[in-house]
C-alpha positions in Angstrom: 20.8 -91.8 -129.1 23.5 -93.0 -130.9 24.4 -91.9 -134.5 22.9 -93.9 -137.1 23.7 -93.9 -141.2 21.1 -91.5 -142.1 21.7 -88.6 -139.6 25.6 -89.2 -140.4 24.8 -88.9 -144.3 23.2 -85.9 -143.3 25.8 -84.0 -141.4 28.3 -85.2 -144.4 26.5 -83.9 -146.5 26.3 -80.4 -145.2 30.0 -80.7 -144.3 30.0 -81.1 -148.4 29.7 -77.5 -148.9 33.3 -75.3 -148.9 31.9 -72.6 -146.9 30.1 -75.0 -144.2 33.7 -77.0 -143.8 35.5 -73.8 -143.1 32.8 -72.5 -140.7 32.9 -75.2 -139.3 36.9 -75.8 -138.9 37.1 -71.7 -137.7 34.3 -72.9 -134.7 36.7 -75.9 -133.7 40.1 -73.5 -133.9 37.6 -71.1 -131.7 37.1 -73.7 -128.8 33.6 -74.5 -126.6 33.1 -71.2 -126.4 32.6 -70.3 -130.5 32.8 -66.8 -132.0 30.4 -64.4 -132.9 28.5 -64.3 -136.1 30.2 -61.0 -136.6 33.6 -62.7 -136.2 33.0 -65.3 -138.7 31.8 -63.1 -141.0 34.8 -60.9 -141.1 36.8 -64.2 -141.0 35.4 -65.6 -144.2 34.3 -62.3 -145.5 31.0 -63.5 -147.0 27.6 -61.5 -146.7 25.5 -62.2 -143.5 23.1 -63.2 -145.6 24.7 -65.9 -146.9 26.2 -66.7 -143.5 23.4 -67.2 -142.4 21.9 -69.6 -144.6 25.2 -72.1 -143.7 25.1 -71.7 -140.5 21.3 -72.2 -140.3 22.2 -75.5 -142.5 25.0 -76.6 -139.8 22.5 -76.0 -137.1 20.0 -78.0 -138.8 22.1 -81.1 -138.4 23.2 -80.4 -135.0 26.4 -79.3 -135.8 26.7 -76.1 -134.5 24.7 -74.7 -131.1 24.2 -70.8 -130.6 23.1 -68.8 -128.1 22.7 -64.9 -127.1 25.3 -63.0 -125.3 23.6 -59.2 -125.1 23.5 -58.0 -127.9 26.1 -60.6 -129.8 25.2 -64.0 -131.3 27.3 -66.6 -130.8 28.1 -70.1 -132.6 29.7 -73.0 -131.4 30.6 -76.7 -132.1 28.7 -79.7 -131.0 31.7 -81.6 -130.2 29.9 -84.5 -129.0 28.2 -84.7 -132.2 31.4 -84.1 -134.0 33.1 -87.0 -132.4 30.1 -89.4 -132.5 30.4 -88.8 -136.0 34.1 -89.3 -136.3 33.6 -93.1 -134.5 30.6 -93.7 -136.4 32.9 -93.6 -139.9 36.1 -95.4 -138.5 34.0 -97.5 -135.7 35.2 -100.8 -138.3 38.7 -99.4 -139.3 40.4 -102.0 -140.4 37.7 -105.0 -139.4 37.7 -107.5 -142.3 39.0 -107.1 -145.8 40.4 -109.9 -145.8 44.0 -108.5 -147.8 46.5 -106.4 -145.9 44.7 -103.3 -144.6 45.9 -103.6 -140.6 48.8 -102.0 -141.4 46.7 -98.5 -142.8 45.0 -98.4 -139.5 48.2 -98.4 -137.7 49.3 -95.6 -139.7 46.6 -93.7 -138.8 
């Protein structure tokens, strides 16, 4: 199913948290396989507790996966998610405002 306006708000808006971002930008540095909870922690240095609760959030939106490995707990991106979300915002880059925008969506 494709991403609509809502679930995209939603994401964005749990992206609109400091801690959430950097979790989220240490998971896509870490690659499809993620890091452990433990690593992040010791990454951001924030209690598990509160680790927790944002990566429960990021979860919550589809964001971030995790699975069991032994005794570890590991998180990782949902890329496909991530780069729905990124077409969803620039799927109309540059398609009507009538001045000259084309040449801000060459740039980018």
């Amino acid at each position: 199913m494709p991403i609509d306006s809502d679930s995209a708000a939603a994401i964005l808006q749990q992206l609109g948290s400091r801690t959430r971002l950097d979790i989220v930008r240490l998971l896509v540095r870490a690659g499809p396989d993620g890091l452990a909870v433990g690593e992040i922690q010791q990454h951001l240095g924030i209690p598990a507790s509160t680790l927790s609760h944002h990566i429960a959030r990021l979860r919550g939106v589809g964001l971030v996966a995790q699975r069991r490995a032994g005794t570890s707990l590991f998180c990782a991106m949902h890329y496909t998610l991530m780069d729905e979300l990124l077409g969803f915002i620039t799927a109309e880059c540059c398609a009507g405002g009538g001045d000259d925008r084309s040449n801000d969506c060459d740039a980018a």
